[in-house]
N, C-alpha and C positions, 0 to 999 in steps of 0.2 A: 151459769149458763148451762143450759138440757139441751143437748146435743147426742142425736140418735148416732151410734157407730155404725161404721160401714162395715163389710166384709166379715160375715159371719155367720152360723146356725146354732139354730139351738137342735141337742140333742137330747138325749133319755137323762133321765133324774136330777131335771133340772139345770143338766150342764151346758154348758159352750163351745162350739169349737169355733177357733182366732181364725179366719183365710185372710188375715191382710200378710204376712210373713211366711216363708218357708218354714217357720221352727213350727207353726201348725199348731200350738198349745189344746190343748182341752181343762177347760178351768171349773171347778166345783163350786157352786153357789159362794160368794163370798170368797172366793180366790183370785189376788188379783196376777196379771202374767209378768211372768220372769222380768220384763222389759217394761212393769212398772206403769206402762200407760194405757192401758185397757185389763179393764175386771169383770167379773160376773157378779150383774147385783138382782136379785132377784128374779136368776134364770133369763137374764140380758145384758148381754155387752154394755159396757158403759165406757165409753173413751174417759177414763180418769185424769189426764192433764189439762183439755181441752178449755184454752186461755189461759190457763196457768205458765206465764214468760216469768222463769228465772234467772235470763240475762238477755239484755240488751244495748245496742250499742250503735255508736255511727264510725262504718268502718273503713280501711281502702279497698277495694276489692280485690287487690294483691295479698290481701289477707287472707281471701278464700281458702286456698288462691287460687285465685283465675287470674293470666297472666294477658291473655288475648281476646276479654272481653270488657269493652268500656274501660281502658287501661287510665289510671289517676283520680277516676272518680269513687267518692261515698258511698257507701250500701249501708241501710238500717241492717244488723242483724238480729235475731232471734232465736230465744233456744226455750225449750221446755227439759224438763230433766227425764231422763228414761232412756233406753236404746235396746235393739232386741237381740247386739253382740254383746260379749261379755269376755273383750278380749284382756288379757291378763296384762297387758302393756298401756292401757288406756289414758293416753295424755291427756283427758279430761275427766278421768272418772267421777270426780267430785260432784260433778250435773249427772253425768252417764249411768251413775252405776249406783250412787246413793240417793236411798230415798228422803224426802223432809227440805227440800231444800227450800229458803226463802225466796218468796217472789210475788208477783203481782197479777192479778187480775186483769185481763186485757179481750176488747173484742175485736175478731176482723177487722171492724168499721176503726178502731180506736190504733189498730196498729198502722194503718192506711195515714191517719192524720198526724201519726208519729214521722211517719217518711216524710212527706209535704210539709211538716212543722221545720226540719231537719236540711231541706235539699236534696234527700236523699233520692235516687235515681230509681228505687225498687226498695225490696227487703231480699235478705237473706236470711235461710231458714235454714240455722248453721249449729255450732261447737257440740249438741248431743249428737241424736242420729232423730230429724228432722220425718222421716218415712214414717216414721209409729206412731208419727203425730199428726196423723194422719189427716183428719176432720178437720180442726184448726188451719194445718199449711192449706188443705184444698177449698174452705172456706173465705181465707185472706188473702189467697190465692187468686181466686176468682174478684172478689174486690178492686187489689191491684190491678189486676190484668184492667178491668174496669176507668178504672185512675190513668194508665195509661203509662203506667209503670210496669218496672218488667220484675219478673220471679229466679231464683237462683238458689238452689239446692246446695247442699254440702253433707255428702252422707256416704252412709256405709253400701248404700246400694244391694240391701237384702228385702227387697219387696217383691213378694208374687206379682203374676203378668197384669191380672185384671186390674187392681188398685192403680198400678204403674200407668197404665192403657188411660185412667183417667186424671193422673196426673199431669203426663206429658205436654197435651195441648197448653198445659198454662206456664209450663218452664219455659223458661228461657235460653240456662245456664245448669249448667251443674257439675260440681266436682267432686269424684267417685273414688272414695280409698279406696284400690287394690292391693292388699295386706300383703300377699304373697301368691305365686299359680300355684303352690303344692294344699293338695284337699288335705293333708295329713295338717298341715299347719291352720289352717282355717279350721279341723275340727278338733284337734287339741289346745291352741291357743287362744281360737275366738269362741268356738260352740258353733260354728256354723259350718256351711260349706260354700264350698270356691261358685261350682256354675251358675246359683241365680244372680250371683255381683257380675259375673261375665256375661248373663244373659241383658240384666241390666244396663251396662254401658250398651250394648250392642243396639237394644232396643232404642236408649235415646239418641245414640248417633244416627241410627236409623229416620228416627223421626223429624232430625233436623237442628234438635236441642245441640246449643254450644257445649264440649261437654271438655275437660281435662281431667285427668288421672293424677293420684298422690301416690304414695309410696313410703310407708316407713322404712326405713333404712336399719332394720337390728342387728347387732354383732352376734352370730353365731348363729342365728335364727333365720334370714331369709337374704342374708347378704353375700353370699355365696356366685361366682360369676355364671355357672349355670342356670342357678334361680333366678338371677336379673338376665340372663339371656332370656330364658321362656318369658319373663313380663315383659320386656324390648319387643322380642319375635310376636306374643301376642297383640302386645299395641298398636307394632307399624302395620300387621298384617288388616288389623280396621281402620289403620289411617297412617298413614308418618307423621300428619298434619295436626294427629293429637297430641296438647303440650303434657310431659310428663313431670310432674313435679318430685323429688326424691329428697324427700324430709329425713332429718337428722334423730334419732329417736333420743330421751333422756331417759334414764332408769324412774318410775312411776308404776302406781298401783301394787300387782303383784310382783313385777319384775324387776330383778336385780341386775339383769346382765349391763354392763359399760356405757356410758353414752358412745355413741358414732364418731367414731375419727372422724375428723375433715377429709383425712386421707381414704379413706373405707369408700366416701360418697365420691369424691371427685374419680377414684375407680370405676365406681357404679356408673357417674355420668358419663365417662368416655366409653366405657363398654355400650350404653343404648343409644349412646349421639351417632352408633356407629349404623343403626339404621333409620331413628328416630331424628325428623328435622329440628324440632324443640324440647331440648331438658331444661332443666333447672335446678336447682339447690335451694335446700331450704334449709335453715334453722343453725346454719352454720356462715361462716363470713368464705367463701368462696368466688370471690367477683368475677373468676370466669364463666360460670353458669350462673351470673342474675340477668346480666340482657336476654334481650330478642334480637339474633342476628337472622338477615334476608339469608336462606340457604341456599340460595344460586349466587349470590356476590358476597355474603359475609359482612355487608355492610351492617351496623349497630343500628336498626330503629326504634328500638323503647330500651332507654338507659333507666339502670336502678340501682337506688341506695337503702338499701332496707325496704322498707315502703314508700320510698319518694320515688316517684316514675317521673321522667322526661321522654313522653310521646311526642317522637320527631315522623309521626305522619299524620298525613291531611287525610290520604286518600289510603286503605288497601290492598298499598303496592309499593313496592320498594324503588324510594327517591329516588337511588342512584341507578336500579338497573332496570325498573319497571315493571317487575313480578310480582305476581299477585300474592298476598298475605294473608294467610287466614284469620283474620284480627277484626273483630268488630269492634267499630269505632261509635257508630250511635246507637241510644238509648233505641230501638224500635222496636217492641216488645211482637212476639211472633204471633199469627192470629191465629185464634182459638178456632180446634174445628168438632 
């Protein structure tokens, strides 16, 4: 498949310069960019993964995770391999970060018939970092949307305004690592910097997109109660309403430090439950941060065991006390504008 890239110039002696990502690359004829999925081939961008799916799957959506939208139901997802961090802790680096990986052949039209073959409610465009892959998501993107299926993002959230701008109308959903607020740690850890992921969320909350935050949880690196005060104080100050997820990290990639006490995270949660109406826990067995409690009554409406959800509402509002929930319950994909 020949697929022209978006978001680019050519410059003097044949070079490239990237404008889909802040890292901004300039690539020399035959170089392809750090992040693996766009190259310069004969003094033009070439989107180098474009249909190339190295994993796929039918998932729960608490896998995302998204906890508050379409709770119990399947999502196709999809991954191409590449990403344009390069964080030294990478719990998937295997698609992320190496290149050569086996996979398949796949167009828009054919991932579309993959959902509908499946029941699947949408696609998710998940496990690498989805943004760099750019052409394809906004191609099968637009499809979907089409189908009458919704779209749901799962990424790093390091994509310049303009690309994002034309993203947006076709998401849905989407869930945004926030690594840590310290810039020091975003550019010695990941290679990047903190404000375009913050400009990022801000923009698709803005625009209406469902949106939840992640959070790796590192010992010695970003778990500290000031650092998860500034991510708390940041999130409630654009929402309370935002769910924050606070995932458990494993030692992976380059990093050696400890896995995550349970006890490390269950701190973390009570310190941002303290202004945040929903947290949660991941990646560890914590059962007091797997529900959805109503935060005016405390009443349990989405019970969970792992990824088995028991959605005890009808309606987007809490049975017992009659407040309203931020929780979408039907599939009704946003209209494109």
């Amino acid at each position: 498949m020949s697929v022209a890239a978006a978001y680019w110039d050519a410059i003097s002696d044949r070079r490239v310069a990237c404008k889909l990502c802040p890292t901004a690359c300039q690539l020399r004829e035959g170089q392809d960019g750090p992040c693996g999925t766009r190259g310069n081939r004969a003094g033009a961008m070439v989107p180098l993964q474009y249909g190339k799916v190295v994993a796929a799957g039918l998932d729960p959506i608490e896998k995302k995770p998204l906890y508050h939208f379409l709770p119990g139901r399947p999502i196709l997802s999809v991954a191409a391999q590449g990403c344009n961090l390069h964080c030294a802790f990478c719990q998937n680096w295997q698609i992320s970060q190496q290149k050569g990986a086996a996979g398949e052949n796949l167009a828009p039209a054919d991932i579309v018939r993959l959902a509908r073959r499946h029941g699947s409610m949408g696609v998710a465009y998940t496990y690498s970092e989805p943004l760099v892959w750019f052409e394809f998501v906004r191609d099968t993107a637009r499809l979907v949307r089409e189908a009458g299926l919704v779209n749901v993002v799962v990424s790093n959230g390091y994509l310049n305004p303009e690309p994002l701008a034309e993203l947006i109308p076709l998401l849905d959903a989407a869930n945004i690592d926030l690594k840590s607020m310290d810039e020091r740690f975003y550019r010695e850890v990941c290679k990047a910097r903190l404000a375009p992921v913050l400009a990022t969320i801000t923009a698709l909350v803005a625009a209406g997109v469902h949106v939840e935050v992640t959070n790796l949880v590192i010992p010695g690196h970003n778990d500290g109660d000031p650092q998860l005060a500034r991510l708390r104080d940041w999130v409630a100050d654009l929402s309370p309403d935002i769910p924050l997820h606070l995932s458990a990290y494993r030692p992976e990639y380059k990093f050696d430090a400890p896995a995550t006490p349970p006890a490390t995270l269950d701190r973390a949660a009570r310190l941002c439950a303290e202004r945040l109406h929903y947290v949660y826990a991941g990646n560890v067995r914590l059962p007091a941060w797997n529900d959805t409690r109503c935060p005016a009554c405390g009443e349990a409406v989405i019970a969970r065991r792992g990824y088995q959800t028991e959605c005890r509402l009808t309606a987007p509002k809490c049975p017992a006390c009659d407040a309203a929930l931020p929780i979408i319950l039907t599939p009704a994909p946003r209209t494109a504008t």
